[in-house]
Structure formats: C-alpha cells, structure tokens
C-alpha positions as CSV (number, residue, x, y, z in Angstrom):
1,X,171.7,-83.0,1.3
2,X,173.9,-80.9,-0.9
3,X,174.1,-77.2,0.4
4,X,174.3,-74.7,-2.8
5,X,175.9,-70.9,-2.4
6,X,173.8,-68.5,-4.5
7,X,176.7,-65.1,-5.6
8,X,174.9,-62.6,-7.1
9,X,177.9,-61.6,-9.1
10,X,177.6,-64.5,-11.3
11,X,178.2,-62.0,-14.5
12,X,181.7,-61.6,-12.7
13,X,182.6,-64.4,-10.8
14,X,182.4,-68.4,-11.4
15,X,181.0,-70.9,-8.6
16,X,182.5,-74.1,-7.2
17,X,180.9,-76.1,-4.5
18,X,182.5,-78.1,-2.2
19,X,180.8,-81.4,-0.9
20,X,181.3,-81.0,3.5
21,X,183.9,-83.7,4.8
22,X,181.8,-84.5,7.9
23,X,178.2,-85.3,8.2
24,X,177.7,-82.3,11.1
25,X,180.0,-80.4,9.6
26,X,179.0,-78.0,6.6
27,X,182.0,-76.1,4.7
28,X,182.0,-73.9,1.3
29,X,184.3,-72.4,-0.5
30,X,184.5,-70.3,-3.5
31,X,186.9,-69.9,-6.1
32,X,186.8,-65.9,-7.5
33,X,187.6,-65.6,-11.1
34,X,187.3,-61.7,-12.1
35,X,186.6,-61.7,-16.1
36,X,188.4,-58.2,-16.3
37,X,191.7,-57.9,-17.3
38,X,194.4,-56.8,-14.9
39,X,195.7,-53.3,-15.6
40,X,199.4,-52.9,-16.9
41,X,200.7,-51.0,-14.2
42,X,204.2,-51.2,-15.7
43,X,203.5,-50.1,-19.0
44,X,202.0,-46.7,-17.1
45,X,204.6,-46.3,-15.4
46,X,206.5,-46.4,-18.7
47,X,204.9,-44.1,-20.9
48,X,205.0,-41.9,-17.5
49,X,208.6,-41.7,-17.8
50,X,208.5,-41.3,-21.2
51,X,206.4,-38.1,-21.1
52,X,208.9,-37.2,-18.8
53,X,211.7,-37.1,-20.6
54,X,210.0,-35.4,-23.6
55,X,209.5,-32.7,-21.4
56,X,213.0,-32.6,-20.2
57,X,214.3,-32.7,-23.7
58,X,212.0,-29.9,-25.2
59,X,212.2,-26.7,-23.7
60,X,211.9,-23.0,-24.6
61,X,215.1,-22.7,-23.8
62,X,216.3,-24.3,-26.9
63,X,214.1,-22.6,-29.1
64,X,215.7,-19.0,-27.5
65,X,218.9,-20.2,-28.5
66,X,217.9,-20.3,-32.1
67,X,216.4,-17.6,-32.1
68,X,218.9,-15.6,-30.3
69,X,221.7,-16.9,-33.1
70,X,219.0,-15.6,-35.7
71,X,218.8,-12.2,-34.0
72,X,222.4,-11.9,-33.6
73,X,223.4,-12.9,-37.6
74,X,220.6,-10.6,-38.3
75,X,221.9,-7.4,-36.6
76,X,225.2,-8.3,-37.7
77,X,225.4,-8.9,-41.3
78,X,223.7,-5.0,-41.9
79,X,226.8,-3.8,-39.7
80,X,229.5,-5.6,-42.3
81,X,227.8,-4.3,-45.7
82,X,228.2,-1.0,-43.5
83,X,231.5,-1.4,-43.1
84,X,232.4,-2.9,-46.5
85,X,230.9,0.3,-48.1
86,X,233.0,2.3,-45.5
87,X,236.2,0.3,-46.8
88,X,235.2,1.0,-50.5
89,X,234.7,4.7,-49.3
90,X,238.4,4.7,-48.1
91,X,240.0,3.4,-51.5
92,X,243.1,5.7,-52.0
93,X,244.5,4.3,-55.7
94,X,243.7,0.8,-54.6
95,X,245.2,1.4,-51.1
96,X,242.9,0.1,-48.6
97,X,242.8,1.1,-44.8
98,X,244.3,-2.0,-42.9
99,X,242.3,-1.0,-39.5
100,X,239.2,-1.4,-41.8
101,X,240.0,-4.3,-43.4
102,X,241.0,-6.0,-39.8
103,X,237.7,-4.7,-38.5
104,X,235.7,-6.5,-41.2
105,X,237.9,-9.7,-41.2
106,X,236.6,-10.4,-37.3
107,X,233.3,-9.4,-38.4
108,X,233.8,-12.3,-41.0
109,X,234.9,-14.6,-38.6
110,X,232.0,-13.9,-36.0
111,X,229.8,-14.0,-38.4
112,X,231.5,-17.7,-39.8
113,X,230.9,-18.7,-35.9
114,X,227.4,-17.8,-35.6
115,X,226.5,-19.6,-39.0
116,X,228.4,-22.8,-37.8
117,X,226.8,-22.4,-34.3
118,X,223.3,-21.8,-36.6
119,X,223.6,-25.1,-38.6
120,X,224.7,-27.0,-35.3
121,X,221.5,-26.5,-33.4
122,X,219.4,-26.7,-36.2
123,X,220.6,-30.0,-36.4
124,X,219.8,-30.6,-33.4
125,X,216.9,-29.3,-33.3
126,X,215.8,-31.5,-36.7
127,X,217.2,-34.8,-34.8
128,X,215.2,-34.1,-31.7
129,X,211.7,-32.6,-33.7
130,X,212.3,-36.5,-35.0
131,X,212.6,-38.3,-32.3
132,X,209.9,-36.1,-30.1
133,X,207.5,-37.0,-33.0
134,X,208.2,-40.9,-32.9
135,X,207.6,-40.9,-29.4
136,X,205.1,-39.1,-28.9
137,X,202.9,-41.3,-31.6
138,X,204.4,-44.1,-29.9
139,X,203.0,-42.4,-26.2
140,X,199.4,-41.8,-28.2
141,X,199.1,-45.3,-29.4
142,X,199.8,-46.8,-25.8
143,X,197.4,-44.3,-24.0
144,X,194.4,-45.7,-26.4
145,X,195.4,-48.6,-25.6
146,X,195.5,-48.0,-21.6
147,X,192.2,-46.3,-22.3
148,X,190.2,-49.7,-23.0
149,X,190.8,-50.8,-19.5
150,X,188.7,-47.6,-18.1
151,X,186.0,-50.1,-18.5
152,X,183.8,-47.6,-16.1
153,X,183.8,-44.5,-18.9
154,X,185.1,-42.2,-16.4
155,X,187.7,-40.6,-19.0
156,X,185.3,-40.3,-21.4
157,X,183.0,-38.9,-19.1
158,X,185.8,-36.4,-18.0
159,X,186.3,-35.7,-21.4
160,X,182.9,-34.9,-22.5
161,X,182.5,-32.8,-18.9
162,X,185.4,-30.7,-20.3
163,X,183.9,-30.4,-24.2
164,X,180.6,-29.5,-22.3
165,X,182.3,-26.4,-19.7
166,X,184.1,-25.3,-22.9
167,X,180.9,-24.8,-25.0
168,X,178.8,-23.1,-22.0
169,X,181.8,-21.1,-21.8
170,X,181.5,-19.2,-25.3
171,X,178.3,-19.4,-24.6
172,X,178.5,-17.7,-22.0
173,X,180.6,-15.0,-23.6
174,X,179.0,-15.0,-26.7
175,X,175.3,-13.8,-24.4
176,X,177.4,-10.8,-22.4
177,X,180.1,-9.5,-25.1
178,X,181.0,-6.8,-22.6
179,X,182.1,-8.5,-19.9
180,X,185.7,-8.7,-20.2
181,X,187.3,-8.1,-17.3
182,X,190.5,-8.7,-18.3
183,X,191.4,-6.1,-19.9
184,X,191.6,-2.4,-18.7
185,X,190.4,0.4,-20.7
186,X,191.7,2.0,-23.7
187,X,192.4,5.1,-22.3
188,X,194.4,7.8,-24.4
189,X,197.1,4.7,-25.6
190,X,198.2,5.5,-29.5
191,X,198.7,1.9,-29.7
192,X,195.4,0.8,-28.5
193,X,194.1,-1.6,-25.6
194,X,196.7,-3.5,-23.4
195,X,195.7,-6.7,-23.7
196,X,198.5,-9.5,-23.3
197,X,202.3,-10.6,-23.1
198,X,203.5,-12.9,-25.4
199,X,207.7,-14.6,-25.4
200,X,210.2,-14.5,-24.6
201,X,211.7,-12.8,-27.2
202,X,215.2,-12.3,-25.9
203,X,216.7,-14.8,-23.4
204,X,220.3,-13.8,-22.7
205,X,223.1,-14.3,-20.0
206,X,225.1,-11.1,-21.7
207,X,228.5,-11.0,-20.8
208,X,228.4,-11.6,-17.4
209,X,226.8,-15.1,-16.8
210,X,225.3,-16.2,-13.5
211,X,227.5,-13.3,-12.0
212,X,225.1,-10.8,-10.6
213,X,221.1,-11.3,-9.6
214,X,219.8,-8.0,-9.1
215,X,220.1,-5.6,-12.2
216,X,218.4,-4.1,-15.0
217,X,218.4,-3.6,-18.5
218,X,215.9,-1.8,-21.4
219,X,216.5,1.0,-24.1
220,X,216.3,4.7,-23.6
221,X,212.9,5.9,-25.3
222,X,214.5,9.6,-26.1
223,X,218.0,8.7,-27.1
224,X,220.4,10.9,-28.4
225,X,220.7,11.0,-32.6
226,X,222.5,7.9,-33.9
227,X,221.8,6.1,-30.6
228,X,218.6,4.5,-31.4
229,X,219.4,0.8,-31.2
230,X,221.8,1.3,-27.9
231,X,220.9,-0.4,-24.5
232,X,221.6,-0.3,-21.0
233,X,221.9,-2.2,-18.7
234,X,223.1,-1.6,-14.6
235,X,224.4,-4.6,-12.6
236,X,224.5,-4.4,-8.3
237,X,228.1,-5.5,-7.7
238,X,228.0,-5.2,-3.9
239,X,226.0,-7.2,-2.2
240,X,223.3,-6.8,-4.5
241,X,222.8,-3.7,-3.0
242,X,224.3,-1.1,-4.5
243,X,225.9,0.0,-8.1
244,X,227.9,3.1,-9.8
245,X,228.2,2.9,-13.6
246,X,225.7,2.0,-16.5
247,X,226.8,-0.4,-18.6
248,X,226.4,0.6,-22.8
249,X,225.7,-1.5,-25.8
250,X,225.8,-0.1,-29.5
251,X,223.3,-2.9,-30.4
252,X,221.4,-6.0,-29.2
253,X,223.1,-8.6,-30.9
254,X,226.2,-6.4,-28.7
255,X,224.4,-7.0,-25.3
256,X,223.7,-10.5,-26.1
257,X,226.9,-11.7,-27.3
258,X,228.3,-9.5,-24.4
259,X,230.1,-7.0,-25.7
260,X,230.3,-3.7,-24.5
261,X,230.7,-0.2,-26.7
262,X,231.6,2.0,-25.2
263,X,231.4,0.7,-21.9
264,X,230.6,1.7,-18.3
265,X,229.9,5.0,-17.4
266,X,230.9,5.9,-14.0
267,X,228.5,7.9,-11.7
268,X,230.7,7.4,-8.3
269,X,233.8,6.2,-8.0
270,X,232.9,3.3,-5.7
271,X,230.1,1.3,-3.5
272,X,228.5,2.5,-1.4
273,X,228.8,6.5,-1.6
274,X,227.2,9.5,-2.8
275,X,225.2,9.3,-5.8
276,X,226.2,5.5,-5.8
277,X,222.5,3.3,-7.3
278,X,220.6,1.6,-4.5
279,X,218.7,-1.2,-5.6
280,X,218.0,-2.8,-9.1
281,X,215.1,-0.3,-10.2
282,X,216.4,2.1,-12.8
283,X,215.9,3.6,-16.2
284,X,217.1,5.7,-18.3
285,X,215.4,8.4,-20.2
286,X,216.8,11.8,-22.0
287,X,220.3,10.3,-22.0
288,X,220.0,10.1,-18.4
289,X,219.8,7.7,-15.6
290,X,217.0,8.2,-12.8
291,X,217.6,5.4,-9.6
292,X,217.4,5.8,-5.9
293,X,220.1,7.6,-4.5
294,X,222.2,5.8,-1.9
295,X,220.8,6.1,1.8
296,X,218.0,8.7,0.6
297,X,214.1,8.8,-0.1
298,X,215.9,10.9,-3.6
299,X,214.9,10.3,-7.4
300,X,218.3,11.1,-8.8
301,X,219.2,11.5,-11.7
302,X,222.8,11.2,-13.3
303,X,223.3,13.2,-16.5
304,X,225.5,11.1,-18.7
305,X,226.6,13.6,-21.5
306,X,227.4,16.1,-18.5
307,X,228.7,13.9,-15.9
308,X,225.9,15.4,-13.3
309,X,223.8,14.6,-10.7
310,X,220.4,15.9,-9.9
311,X,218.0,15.0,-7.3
312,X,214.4,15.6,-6.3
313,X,213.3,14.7,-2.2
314,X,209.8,12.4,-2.0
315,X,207.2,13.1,0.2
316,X,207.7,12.9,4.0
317,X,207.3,9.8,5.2
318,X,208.1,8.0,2.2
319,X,209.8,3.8,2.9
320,X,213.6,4.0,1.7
321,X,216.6,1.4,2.8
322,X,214.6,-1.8,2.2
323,X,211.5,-0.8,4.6
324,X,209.1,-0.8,1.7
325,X,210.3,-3.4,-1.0
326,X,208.5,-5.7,-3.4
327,X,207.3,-9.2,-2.2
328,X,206.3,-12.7,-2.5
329,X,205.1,-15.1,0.0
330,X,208.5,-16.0,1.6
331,X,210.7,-13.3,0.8
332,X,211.3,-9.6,-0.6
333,X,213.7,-8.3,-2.8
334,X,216.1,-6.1,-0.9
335,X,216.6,-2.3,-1.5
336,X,213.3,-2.4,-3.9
337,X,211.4,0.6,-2.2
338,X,211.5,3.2,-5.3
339,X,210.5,1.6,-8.8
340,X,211.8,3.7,-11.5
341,X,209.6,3.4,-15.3
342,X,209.1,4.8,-18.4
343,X,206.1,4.9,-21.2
344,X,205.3,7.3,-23.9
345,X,205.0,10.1,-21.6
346,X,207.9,10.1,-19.3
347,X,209.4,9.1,-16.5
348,X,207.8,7.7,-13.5
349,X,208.2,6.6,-9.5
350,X,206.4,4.5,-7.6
351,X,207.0,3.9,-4.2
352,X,205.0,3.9,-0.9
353,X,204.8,6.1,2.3
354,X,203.6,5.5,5.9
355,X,200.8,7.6,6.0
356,X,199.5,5.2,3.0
357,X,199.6,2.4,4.9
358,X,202.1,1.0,2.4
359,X,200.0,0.9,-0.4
360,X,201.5,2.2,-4.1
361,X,202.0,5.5,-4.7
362,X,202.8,6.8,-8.0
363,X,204.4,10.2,-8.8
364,X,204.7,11.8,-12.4
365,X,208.6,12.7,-12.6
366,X,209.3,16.0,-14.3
367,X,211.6,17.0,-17.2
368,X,214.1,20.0,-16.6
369,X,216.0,21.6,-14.1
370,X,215.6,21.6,-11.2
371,X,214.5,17.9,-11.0
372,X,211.0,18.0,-9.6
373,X,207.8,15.6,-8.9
374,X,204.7,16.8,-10.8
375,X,201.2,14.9,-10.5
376,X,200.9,12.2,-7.5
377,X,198.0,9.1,-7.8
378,X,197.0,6.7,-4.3
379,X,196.2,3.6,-4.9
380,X,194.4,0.9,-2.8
381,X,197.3,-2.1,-3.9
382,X,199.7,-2.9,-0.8
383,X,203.2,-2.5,-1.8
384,X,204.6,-5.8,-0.5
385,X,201.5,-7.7,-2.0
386,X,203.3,-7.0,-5.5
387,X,206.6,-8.0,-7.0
388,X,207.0,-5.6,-9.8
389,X,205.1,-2.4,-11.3
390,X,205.6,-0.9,-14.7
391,X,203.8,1.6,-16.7
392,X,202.5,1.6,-20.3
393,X,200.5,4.7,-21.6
394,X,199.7,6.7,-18.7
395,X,198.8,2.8,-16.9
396,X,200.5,1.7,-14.1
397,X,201.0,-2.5,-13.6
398,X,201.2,-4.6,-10.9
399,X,203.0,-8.1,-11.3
400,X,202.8,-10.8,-8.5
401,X,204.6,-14.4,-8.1
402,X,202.7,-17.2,-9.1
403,X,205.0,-20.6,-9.2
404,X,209.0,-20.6,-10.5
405,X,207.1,-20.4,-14.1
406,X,204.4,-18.0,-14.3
407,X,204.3,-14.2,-13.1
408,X,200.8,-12.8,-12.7
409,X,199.9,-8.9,-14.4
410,X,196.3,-8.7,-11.9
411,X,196.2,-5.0,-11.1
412,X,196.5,-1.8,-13.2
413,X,195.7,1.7,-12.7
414,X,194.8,4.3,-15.4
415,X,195.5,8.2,-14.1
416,X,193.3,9.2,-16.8
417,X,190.3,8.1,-15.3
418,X,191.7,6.9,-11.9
419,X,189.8,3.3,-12.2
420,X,191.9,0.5,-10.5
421,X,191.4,-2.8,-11.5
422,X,192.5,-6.3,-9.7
423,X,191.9,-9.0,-12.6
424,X,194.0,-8.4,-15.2
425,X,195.0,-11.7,-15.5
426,X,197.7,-11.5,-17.7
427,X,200.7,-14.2,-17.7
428,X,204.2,-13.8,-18.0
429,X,206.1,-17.2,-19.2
430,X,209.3,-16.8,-16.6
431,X,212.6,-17.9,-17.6
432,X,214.0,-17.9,-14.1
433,X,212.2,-17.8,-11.4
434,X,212.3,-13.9,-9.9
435,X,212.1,-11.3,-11.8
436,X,214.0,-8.8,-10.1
437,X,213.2,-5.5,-12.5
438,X,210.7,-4.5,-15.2
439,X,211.3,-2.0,-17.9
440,X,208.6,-0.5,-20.7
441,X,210.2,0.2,-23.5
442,X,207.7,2.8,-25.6
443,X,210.2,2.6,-28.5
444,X,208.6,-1.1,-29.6
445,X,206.3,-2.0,-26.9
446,X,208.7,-4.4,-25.4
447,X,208.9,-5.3,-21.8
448,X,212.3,-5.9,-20.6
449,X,212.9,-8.4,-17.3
450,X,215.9,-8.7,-15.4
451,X,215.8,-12.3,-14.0
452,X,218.4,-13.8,-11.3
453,X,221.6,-12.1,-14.0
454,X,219.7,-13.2,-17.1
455,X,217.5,-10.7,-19.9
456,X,214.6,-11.5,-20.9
457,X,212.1,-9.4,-23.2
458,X,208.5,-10.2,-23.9
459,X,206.3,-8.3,-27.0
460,X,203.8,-6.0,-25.2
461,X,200.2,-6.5,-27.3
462,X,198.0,-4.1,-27.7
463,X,194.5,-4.2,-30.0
C-alpha cells in the first residue's frame, strides 16, 4: 500500500512521493518549492550605497559657500562705486590720486576673484543638481521595484500608520488651538513672539582657520556713528583659556574673507594677567567689551575708545575658574562660568552661585559709571544641564546638546512675568559639533555661534 503525505501548504509548496525501498521499511521525502521570489539582496545593498553617497555629495556646506561668495560680492561692489565716486571727487585737472586708483584696482581684482570663484561653484553646483537628480530617479524606480517583494503589506501599512498619526495630529491641534507649548509668551518684544531658528546664514572660517576653538564673534547693538556694519570677534590664544585684544572688522564680507580693519585692540599686554579675558563668553555693547576678568567672580568691562577698565564684584558665593561651566553629557567647556549677552535692552550676566545649588542666575548689568548689577532673577534650570544661554527681549535661553548635528533651545525665562518654561523645542542646525558661544544681536535679530574656530549665524524668527 502506497503511503500519501498530506502538506497543508500546498498553495506554497509542491509534493513528491517516494515509493519505500523495503517492504518493512516506510520512507518519504518532500521536495519544497517556495513560489515566492527570492529577494535581491544585492541590489539593496546597492541603492544603499547609493543613497549614501548622495548624502556625502550634497551638503549644506556647499550651499554656504555660495552663498557666502554672494554675500561677500554683495558687500563689496557698494564699497568700489564708493570709492570710484571718492576718486571722481579727487580729480585735480584730470590728475587722479594714485593711492585711490591702487585702492580700487585690488578692489577690481578681488572682486574678478570672487566672480570667477562664483561661476566655478555654480558650475559645480549645476553638474552635481544633475547628477543628484538622475540618481535619485534612478534610486525611486528601484525602491518600487524592491517594494513588490513586501508581499506581506507591511510598508504600506507603515505608510498608511504614518498618513493616519499625521491626520489625528492636526486634528488634534486643529480641536485645542491654544496649546502650543512651544512657544513662550510674547512678552513686551517690538518684534513679536520668539518662535524659531532658521540657517545658517553665515558659515565662515575667518582668517584664522582651524586655529582656535573657543571664541566669539557678533556686532555691537549701540555702535559708535559710522560703525554700524563692524564686527567683533575675540579668539582664546592660550590654552583656550584666556585672551587680551578684540579683534575688528569694518564689514562682514571683511570678517569672512578674513581681513582685519583696524585690527586688534589690546586690553593687556599678555596672557594670563590683569584685565586679561577668561573664557569665550563676551560681548560688546556701547563700544565696549564686558567678559570675565581673569581669576575673578568680576563683569569687566574694557572701554575701547578710552583704553579703560571697569569692573563690578558678583554676589558672594558666586562659581568662577571653571567650577560652574556649561555642559553636555561627557564634558564641559572650560572657563564658561559667567555668560555675557545682549538684546534690545542691554547687557546681561548669567552665571550661577552656591547658595543656588548651581542653578542659573541672571543679573541685569547696568550702564554708567561706576559699573554696577541692577535687577537679579533665580531660576530652577541647573547650570551644567545647559550648554549655552542667550537672551532676546527681556527672555533668557537655554541651549542643550542633542547629537554632533542638532542643538536643542528647551528652556526660556521671561523677567517680565517670571514664567519658566522647559519645552521650547526649538532646533539649531549645527555646523560643527560644539557651539562654544552664543550672541543676540538686536540690530537684525541674528544669532551669532562660535563653533570649534568657525562663525556661524542663524535668522532669529519672530511672529
């Protein structure tokens, strides 16, 4: 008697029976046959790659470096009609000045260089826009085509899941209006509601290149008259520790292409000394530079028209010489235990004191002489939980470290009205992974970053 093998897979797998050899002696087999296709591993791995290198090739790096050519020729071709009406100015009986005729010939030729330096990575850019199109059609056509092996639906149903979350989402929002917690209250701001971060904007190495990782840079919001458009910007030449000049720029296009009018202005006559800037958090405000004075819990602050120093003592108790600095997970930035800022209204401080448990403290600094502290706010945010602080209309910020990409604005607090908040959730888009200084600039609402020697600047948005 023939022994049959009933598979209840049949819809999958064909049968063959095998008639036994011996009499006493019953053996089957089967032979599987799977009527699914086997999956192209390879051609994954592929368009993996692919998607890989598309990435690798298109970054916002390259998009900066147009933009930062734009920005340049555009700050520099207003400077030349300047100094072409300057020249025409000069005419003595067709007598020209040969210092202004020199002046505007390199202006020529820089502005040649730019232009040629313009039409090369726009080039480039064209050739790669190209070629980042074909492939990614390419990549789109092979991913449908991966996409009939999911014989099972689960990326549809992924997809759908994700169409569906969307939808209760603005539903969600759409039924409680109010709930926004993102975004802190207006306040007494002339511009409005803080409400994101968008760049870069800027993305420089200046003049010095991969030289020095702690610094800052921003723009003085009450300049002298026909400083307007100068910046800033201090360096830490000892150990990243310590500095004694600010570093001027007539213009941006001047800081970015890295050169320096009129130059540094010298507070101390070396590092580490008297008046000598510790650590990287400083502004300047009032033609004047307010740091942390070397070896002191001080707010100084170095008159540059005058050549001066003035200083005001924090409270007792107050974190100096790297006992209270800004942190991530696995490490702090050294000698960051006073924050220096600016907004519409002035200068500030923020540091943190032991009786606070080192939580922020924030300290209004006053205008005049002598140097003094006016109104002081507590806050419930622990110091070292936080990696950078700035203010914007009366609002003081808190940043932390999210990944080598993404800095996190997730606390503020409004001395209007005194309400803390700790879910801002505002992202900045990082161009280096720490960002060692902040600066507000009220002037155009622009936030300016000083990140491991390069300068960054992001629009501040307000509704």
């Amino acid at each position: 008697m023939k022994l049959y093998v009933i598979v209840p897979l049949c819809a999958l797998f064909t049968l063959t029976q095998q008639v036994p050899a011996h009499k006493d002696e019953h053996q089957c087999a089967c032979e599987l046959t799977t009527s699914e296709k086997a999956f192209p591993h390879d051609k994954l791995g592929k368009v993996e790659d692919t998607a890989s290198k598309c990435n690798d090739n298109v970054t916002p790096q390259k998009i900066l470096q147009l933009e930062s050519l734009l920005l340049g020729l555009e700050q520099r071709l207003p400077r030349l009609q300047e100094d072409v009406s300057m020249l025409e100015r000069e005419d003595d009986g067709e007598l020209y000045s040969v210092i202004s005729l020199q002046v505007i010939e390199n202006e020529l030729m820089q502005i040649n260089q730019f232009i040629d330096r313009l039409k090369s990575t726009t080039l480039g850019h064209q050739r790669l826009s190209a070629n980042t199109t074909q492939q990614l059609e390419d990549l789109r056509a092979e991913m449908q085509e991966l996409e009939t092996y999911d014989t099972m639906q689960v990326v549809k149903t992924q997809q759908a899941n994700q169409r569906l979350k969307r939808d209760l989402d603005q539903c969600k929002t759409g039924l409680d209006p109010s709930a926004e917690p993102t975004q802190p209250p207006r306040g007494n701001c002339p511009h409005g509601r803080f409400v994101n971060i968008t760049g870069p904007r800027v993305y420089t190495a200046g003049e010095y290149p991969g030289s020095h990782k702690y610094g800052a840079w921003g723009r003085d919001p009450k300049p002298e008259a026909g400083k307007e458009s100068w910046y800033w910007m201090v360096i830490l030449t000892s150990g990243n520790k310590f500095a004694h000049y600010v570093r001027l720029y007539s213009s941006l296009s001047s800081l970015i292409v890295g050169v320096s009018t009129p130059g540094n202005v010298m507070i101390s006559p070396s590092n580490p000394t008297t008046n000598t800037i510790q650590g990287p958090n400083v502004v300047m405000y009032g033609e004047a530079l307010y740091y942390n004075c070397y070896n002191l819990d001080t707010v100084c602050r170095f008159n540059l028209t005058a050549k001066t120093v003035t200083n005001s003592q924090l409270p007792k108790g107050t974190r100096f010489n790297s006992k209270g600095n800004f942190c991530r997970l696995d490490e702090c930035y050294p000698f960051t235990d006073l924050d220096l800022a600016t907004d519409e209204s002035g200068v500030w401080v923020i540091y943190t004191t032991n009786q606070d448990f080192g939580n922020l403290v924030l300290s209004k600094v006053e205008e005049g002489e002598p140097l003094t502290l006016g109104q002081t706010w507590y806050t419930s945010v622990y110091k070292q939980a936080v990696t950078n602080t700035f203010m914007a209309c009366g609002v003081l910020y808190a940043t932390r470290y999210v990944d080598k990409d993404l800095e996190e604005i997730f606390y503020s607090f409004d001395t209007a009205t005194g309400v803390e908040r700790f879910n801002i959730g505002v992202f900045i888009n990082k161009m280096s992974p720490n960002i060692i200084a902040l600066n507000y600039s009220p002037v155009d609402q622009m936030l300016h970053a000083y990140c491991d020697s390069n300068m960054v600047s992001y629009k501040v948005l307000f509704s």
